[in-house]
N, C-alpha and C positions, 0 to 999 in steps of 0.2 A: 846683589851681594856687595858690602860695604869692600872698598879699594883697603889693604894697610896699611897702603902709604898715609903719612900726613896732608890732608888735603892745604892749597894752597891759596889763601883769601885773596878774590878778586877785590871787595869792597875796599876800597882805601888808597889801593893800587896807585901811584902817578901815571900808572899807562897799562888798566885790566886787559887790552889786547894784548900787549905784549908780554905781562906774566900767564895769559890764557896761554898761548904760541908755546912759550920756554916751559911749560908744563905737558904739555903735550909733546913736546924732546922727548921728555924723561920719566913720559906715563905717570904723571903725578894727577892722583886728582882734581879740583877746585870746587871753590866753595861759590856762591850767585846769592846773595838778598832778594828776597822777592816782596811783594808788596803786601806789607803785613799794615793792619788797619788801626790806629789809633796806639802807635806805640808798641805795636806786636809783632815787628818783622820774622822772618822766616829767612832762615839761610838754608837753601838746597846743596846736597854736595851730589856731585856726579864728573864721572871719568869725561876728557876733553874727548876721547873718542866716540863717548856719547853723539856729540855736535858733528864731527865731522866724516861721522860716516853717514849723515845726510847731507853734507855740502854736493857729492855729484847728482843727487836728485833734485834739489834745488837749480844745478845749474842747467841741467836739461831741463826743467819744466821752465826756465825766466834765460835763458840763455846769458848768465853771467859768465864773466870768461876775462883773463887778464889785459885785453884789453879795454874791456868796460870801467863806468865813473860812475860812482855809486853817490848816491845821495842820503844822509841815513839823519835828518833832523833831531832825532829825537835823545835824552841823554843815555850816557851809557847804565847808569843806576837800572833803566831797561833793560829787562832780560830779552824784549823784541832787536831792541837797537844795539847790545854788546852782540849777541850772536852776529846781526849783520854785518858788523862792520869785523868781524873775529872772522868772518866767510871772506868777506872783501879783500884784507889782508893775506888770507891762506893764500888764496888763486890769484892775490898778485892785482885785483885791480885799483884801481886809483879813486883814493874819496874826496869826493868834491862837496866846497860848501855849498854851492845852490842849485836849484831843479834846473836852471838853464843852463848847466856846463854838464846834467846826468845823462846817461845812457839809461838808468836803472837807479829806481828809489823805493825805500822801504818805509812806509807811514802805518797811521792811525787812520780809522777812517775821517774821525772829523780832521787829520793835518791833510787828507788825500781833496776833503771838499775847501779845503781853504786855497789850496796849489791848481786848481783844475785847469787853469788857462796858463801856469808853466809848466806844465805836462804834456805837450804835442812829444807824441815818438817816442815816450818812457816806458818802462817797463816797470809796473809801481807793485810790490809788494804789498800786500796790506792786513794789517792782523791787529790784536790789541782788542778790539771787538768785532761784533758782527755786522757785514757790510751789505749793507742794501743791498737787491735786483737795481732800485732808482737811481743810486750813487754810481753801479757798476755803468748803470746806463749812460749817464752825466759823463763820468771820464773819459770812458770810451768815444760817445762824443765829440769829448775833444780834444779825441788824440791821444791818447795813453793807452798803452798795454793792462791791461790790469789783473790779479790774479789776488787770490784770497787765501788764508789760511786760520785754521782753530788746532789751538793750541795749548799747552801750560807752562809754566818753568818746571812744573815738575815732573811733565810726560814730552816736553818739546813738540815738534810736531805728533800731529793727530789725523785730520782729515785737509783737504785742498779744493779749490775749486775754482770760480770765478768769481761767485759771490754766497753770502749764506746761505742760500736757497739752491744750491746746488755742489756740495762737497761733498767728494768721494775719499775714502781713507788714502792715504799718504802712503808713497809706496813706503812698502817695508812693516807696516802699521795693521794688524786685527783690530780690527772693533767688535763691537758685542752694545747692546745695553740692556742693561739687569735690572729688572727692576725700575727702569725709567732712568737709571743711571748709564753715562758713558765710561765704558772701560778700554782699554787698548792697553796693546804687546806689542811692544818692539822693542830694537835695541839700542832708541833713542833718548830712554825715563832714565831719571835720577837715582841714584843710590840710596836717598832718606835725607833726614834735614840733619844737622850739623847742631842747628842751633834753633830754639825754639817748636811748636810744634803746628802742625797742617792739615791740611784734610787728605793729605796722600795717602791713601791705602790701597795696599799689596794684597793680594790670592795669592794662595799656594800654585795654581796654574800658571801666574804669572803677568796676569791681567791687575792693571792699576785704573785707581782712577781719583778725580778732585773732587768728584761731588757731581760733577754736572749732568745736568738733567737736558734730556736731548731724545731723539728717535731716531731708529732706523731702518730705512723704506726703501724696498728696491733697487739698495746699495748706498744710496744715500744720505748721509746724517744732515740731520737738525739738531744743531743745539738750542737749546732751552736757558741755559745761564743755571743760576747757585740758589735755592731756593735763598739764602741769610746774604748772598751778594749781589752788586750792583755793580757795572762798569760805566766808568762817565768817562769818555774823552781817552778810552785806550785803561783808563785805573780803574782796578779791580778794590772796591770798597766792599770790607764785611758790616751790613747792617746793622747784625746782633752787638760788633764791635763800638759801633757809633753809638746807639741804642746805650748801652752801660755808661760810655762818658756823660751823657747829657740827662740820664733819667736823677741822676741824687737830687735831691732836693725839689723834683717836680711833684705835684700834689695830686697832678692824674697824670694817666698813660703818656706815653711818648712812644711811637712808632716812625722806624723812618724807613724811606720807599724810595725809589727809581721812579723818578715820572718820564713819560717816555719821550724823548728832545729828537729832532728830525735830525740834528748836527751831531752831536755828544753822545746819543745812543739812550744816556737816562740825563738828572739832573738830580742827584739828590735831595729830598723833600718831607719836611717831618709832618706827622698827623701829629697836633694835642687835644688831648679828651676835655683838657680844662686850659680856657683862654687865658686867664689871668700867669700860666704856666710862660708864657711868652716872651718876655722884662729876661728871666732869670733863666730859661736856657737860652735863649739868643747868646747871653752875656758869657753863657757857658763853652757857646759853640766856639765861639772868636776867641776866647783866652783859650781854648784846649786844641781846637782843629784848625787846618790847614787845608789846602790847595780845595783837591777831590772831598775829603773826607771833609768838609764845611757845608752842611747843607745851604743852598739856596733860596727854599720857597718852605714856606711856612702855612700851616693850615688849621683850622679846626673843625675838629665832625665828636660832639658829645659822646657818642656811639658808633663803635665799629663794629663794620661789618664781620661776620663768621664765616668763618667756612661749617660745610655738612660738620666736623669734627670737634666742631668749636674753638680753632684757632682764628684767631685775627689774620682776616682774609686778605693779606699784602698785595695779589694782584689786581682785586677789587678797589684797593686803596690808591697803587698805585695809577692804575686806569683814570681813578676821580683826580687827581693830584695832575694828571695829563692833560685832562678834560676842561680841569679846574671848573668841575661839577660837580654838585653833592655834599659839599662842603665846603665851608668859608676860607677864602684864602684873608689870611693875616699880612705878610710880611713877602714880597717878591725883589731877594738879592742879585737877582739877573737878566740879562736883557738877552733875548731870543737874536 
């Protein structure tokens, strides 16, 4: 149920921690930008108590505590890194710039593989996407605490574990999945968006959910990811989103995919039906898109594959785009 108060815009902030804090004084709302695709952001609004009536489960499962030095690289535009360092703050411990001065640090998986040798004794949070058994192996290793978490801006925590291959719901947290979808109840989700709109939907029970497609086995969930999303490097890209900048004036199909990257999780990757299409969205990509949302690798297959339904089978695609089989690779913007 929407707050009356006025929520209060983190985005623009000189210092989002500290109007996060002074809002939660005075039970004020706030507003969080989430990662909206190709010019589409999403403002989630949700009560600061949301967040912090998970800070003492947090700190029992990672043993944060004020005198811990938190490490939290990534920018605060993060709804992973404002939470952390809005935790850090609360309880009082001290944020340090680099891994070798942390007690405790919150990454990405591909910033957790880039750190792994200044990680001896951390305690590394890790979320943004999903985190290998292999990578969990690697840290551990050498030397870091590691612990995992799935997530949304718009449900906050979800499930926990060590690594993707084995999380359990998040205290406080039901899960359910309907349908192939992931839902959960707690009293850690968002109020609704502010501004723009998302794939957040509300039950009348009380169960939310984003979309994500996952299982759940013996207590355990799997997620599955967004069938129209992709996450590279911790960002959450909508396909469909990309797809509409780049298809005007293309002469055949344009599909784009997640190829699957051992470091990044995906790499985003277009299929063109027609080669000659290549010159004029390239040209497309670079004047419209940025960071994540710029695909990388470029392909062509005359013919795509179906699914039983007759839609363009994107995990089939993306598989080949992985494999870089089956189809002609054109154009490779990145180096593994």
């Amino acid at each position: 149920m929407r707050s009356q108060s006025e929520p209060v815009r983190l985005a623009g902030s000189a210092d989002p921690v500290a109007t996060f804090l002074r809002a939660h004084e005075t039970g004020t709302p706030v507003t969080l930008p989430t990662s909206g695709s190709t010019g589409r952001p999403r403002t989630v609004v949700r009560s600061t108590a949301s967040w912090v009536r998970s800070f003492p489960h947090v700190e029992e499962l990672t043993g944060l505590s004020p005198s811990s030095r938190v490490w939290v690289p990534g920018p605060l535009s993060s709804t992973m890194s404002l939470f952390a360092v809005v935790h850090a703050r609360y309880v009082g411990a001290q944020l340090v710039p680099t891994a070798g001065e942390a007690t405790h640090a919150v990454l990405t998986p591909a910033a957790l593989d880039r750190s792994l040798e200044e990680l001896t004794g951390v305690v590394v949070m890790v979320a943004g996407d999903g985190l290998s058994p292999a990578l969990h192996e690697q840290a551990t290793a050498a030397g870091a605490h590691v612990c995992h978490y799935y997530g949304a801006a718009e449900l906050s925590f979800v499930a926990w574990g060590p690594h993707r291959e084995a999380l359990a719901p998040f205290p406080g947290v039901e899960v359910e999945v309907r349908d192939s979808e992931i839902w959960a109840r707690s009293a850690y989700a968002c109020e609704g968006y502010d501004a723009g709109t998302g794939p957040l939907r509300v039950c009348p029970d009380g169960f939310a959910t984003v979309g994500d497609r996952g299982r759940l086995e013996n207590g355990f969930l799997t997620v599955l990811g967004r069938p129209d999303a992709v996450t590279t490097a911790g960002v959450t890209v909508r396909v469909t989103d990309v797809e509409a900048v780049l298809r005007p004036g293309a002469r055949g199909e344009v599909i784009v995919v997640g190829a699957p990257h051992d470091r990044l999780g995906a790499v985003l990757s277009v299929v063109l039906t027609d080669a000659s299409d290549l010159d004029p969205v390239r040209a497309r990509a670079r004047e419209v898109l940025a960071g994540a949302e710029r695909p990388r690798s470029w392909f062509h297959r005359p013919h795509l594959p179906l699914t039983e339904a007759g839609k363009v089978d994107r995990v089939r695609l993306a598989a080949l785009a992985g494999a870089a089989g089956g189809m002609r690779r054109l154009v490779t913007e990145w180096s593994s």
